[in-house]
C-alpha positions as CSV (number, residue, x, y, z in Angstrom):
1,X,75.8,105.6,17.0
2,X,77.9,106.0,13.8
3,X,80.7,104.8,15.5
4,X,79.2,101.5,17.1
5,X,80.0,98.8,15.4
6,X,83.1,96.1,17.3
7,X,84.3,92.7,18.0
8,X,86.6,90.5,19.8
9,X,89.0,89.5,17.7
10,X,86.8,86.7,15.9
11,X,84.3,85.9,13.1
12,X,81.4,86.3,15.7
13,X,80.9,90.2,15.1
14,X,80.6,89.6,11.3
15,X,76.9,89.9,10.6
16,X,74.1,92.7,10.9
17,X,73.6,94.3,14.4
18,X,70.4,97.0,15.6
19,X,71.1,99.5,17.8
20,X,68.1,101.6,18.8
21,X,66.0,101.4,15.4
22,X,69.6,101.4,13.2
23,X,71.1,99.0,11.6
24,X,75.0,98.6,10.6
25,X,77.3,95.4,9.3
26,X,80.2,94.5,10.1
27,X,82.2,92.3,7.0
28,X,84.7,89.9,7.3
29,X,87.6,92.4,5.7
30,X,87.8,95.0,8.8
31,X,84.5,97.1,7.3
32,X,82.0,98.6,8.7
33,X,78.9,100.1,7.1
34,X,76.8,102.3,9.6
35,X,73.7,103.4,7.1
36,X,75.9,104.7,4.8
37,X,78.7,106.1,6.5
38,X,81.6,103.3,6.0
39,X,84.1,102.5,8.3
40,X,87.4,100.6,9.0
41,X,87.8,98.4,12.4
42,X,90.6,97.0,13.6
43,X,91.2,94.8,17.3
44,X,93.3,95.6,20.1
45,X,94.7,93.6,22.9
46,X,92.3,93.5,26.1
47,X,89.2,92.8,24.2
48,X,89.9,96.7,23.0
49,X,88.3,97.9,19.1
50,X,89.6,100.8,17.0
51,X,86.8,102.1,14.4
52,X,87.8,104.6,12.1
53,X,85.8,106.7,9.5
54,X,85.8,109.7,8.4
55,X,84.5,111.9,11.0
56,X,86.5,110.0,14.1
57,X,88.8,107.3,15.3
58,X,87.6,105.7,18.8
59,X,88.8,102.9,20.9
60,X,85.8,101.1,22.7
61,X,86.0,98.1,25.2
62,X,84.0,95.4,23.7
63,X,82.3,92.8,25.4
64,X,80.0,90.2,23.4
65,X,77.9,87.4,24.9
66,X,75.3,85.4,22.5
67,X,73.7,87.7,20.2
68,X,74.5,91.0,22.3
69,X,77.6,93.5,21.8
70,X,78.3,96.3,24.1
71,X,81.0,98.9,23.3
72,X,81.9,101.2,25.6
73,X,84.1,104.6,25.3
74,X,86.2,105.2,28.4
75,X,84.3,107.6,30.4
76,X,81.5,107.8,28.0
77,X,78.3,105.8,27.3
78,X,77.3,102.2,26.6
79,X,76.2,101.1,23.1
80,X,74.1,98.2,23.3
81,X,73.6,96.1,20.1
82,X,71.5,92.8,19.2
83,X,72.6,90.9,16.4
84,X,69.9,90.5,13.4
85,X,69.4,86.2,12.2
86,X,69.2,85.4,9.0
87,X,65.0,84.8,10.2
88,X,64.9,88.3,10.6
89,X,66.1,89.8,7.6
Protein backbone atom coordinates (compact mmCIF):
# COMPACT_ATOMS: atom_id res chain seq x y z
CA UNK A 1 0.00 0.00 0.00
CA UNK A 2 2.73 2.55 0.91
CA UNK A 3 4.17 2.20 -2.22
CA UNK A 4 1.00 2.69 -4.45
CA UNK A 5 0.82 5.72 -5.76
CA UNK A 6 1.80 6.04 -10.15
CA UNK A 7 1.05 7.66 -13.43
CA UNK A 8 1.58 7.75 -17.05
CA UNK A 9 3.65 10.22 -17.79
CA UNK A 10 0.96 13.11 -17.57
CA UNK A 11 -0.86 15.55 -15.28
CA UNK A 12 -3.78 13.03 -14.92
CA UNK A 13 -2.22 11.13 -11.74
CA UNK A 14 -1.84 14.46 -9.96
CA UNK A 15 -4.67 14.57 -7.43
CA UNK A 16 -5.91 12.40 -4.27
CA UNK A 17 -6.40 8.58 -4.97
CA UNK A 18 -8.20 5.74 -2.22
CA UNK A 19 -6.95 2.58 -2.09
CA UNK A 20 -8.86 0.22 0.32
CA UNK A 21 -9.91 2.93 3.13
CA UNK A 22 -6.24 5.02 2.51
CA UNK A 23 -5.67 7.84 0.99
CA UNK A 24 -2.37 9.21 -0.71
CA UNK A 25 -1.55 12.36 -3.26
CA UNK A 26 0.28 12.52 -5.86
CA UNK A 27 1.78 16.53 -6.66
CA UNK A 28 2.78 17.88 -9.66
CA UNK A 29 6.75 17.99 -8.65
CA UNK A 30 7.34 13.99 -8.68
CA UNK A 31 5.86 13.64 -4.75
CA UNK A 32 4.08 11.35 -3.25
CA UNK A 33 2.57 11.53 0.17
CA UNK A 34 1.18 8.01 1.35
CA UNK A 35 -0.35 9.05 5.05
CA UNK A 36 2.66 10.37 6.01
CA UNK A 37 5.24 8.41 4.60
CA UNK A 38 6.56 10.77 1.49
CA UNK A 39 7.84 9.57 -1.55
CA UNK A 40 9.54 10.51 -4.90
CA UNK A 41 8.05 9.10 -8.43
CA UNK A 42 9.57 9.20 -11.39
CA UNK A 43 8.09 7.59 -15.25
CA UNK A 44 9.56 5.06 -17.28
CA UNK A 45 9.23 4.12 -20.82
CA UNK A 46 6.35 1.43 -21.43
CA UNK A 47 3.82 3.07 -19.23
CA UNK A 48 6.51 1.79 -16.34
CA UNK A 49 6.62 3.99 -12.62
CA UNK A 50 9.57 4.13 -10.29
CA UNK A 51 8.50 5.20 -6.49
CA UNK A 52 11.03 5.68 -4.08
CA UNK A 53 10.83 6.35 -0.28
CA UNK A 54 12.51 5.46 2.28
CA UNK A 55 11.84 1.89 2.97
CA UNK A 56 11.87 0.78 -0.93
CA UNK A 57 12.31 1.62 -4.56
CA UNK A 58 9.73 -0.36 -6.92
CA UNK A 59 8.97 -0.34 -10.59
CA UNK A 60 5.13 -0.93 -11.20
CA UNK A 61 3.27 -1.19 -14.64
CA UNK A 62 0.71 1.48 -14.61
CA UNK A 63 -2.40 1.50 -16.40
CA UNK A 64 -5.03 4.38 -15.84
CA UNK A 65 -8.49 4.63 -17.43
CA UNK A 66 -11.00 7.49 -16.13
CA UNK A 67 -10.73 7.87 -12.50
CA UNK A 68 -9.07 4.30 -11.88
CA UNK A 69 -5.18 3.50 -11.49
CA UNK A 70 -3.84 0.04 -11.28
CA UNK A 71 -0.13 -0.57 -10.52
CA UNK A 72 1.12 -3.73 -10.73
CA UNK A 73 4.65 -5.30 -9.45
CA UNK A 74 5.92 -7.89 -11.78
CA UNK A 75 4.95 -11.10 -10.31
CA UNK A 76 3.26 -9.54 -7.49
CA UNK A 77 -0.26 -8.11 -6.74
CA UNK A 78 -2.59 -5.52 -8.28
CA UNK A 79 -3.23 -2.11 -6.49
CA UNK A 80 -6.30 -0.80 -7.44
CA UNK A 81 -6.98 2.98 -6.91
CA UNK A 82 -10.01 5.45 -7.44
CA UNK A 83 -9.30 8.89 -7.77
CA UNK A 84 -11.12 11.31 -5.04
CA UNK A 85 -13.24 14.76 -6.88
CA UNK A 86 -12.97 17.80 -5.62
CA UNK A 87 -17.11 16.83 -4.51
CA UNK A 88 -15.73 14.39 -2.33
CA UNK A 89 -13.29 16.03 -0.31
Amino acid sequence: MLFAIAGCGNSSIIGKWRMAGSNATVFSNGVVLVGDVRGRYKFGDQDRIKIETPFATTVYQMKLSGDRMTLEERGGPKLEFSKISETQR
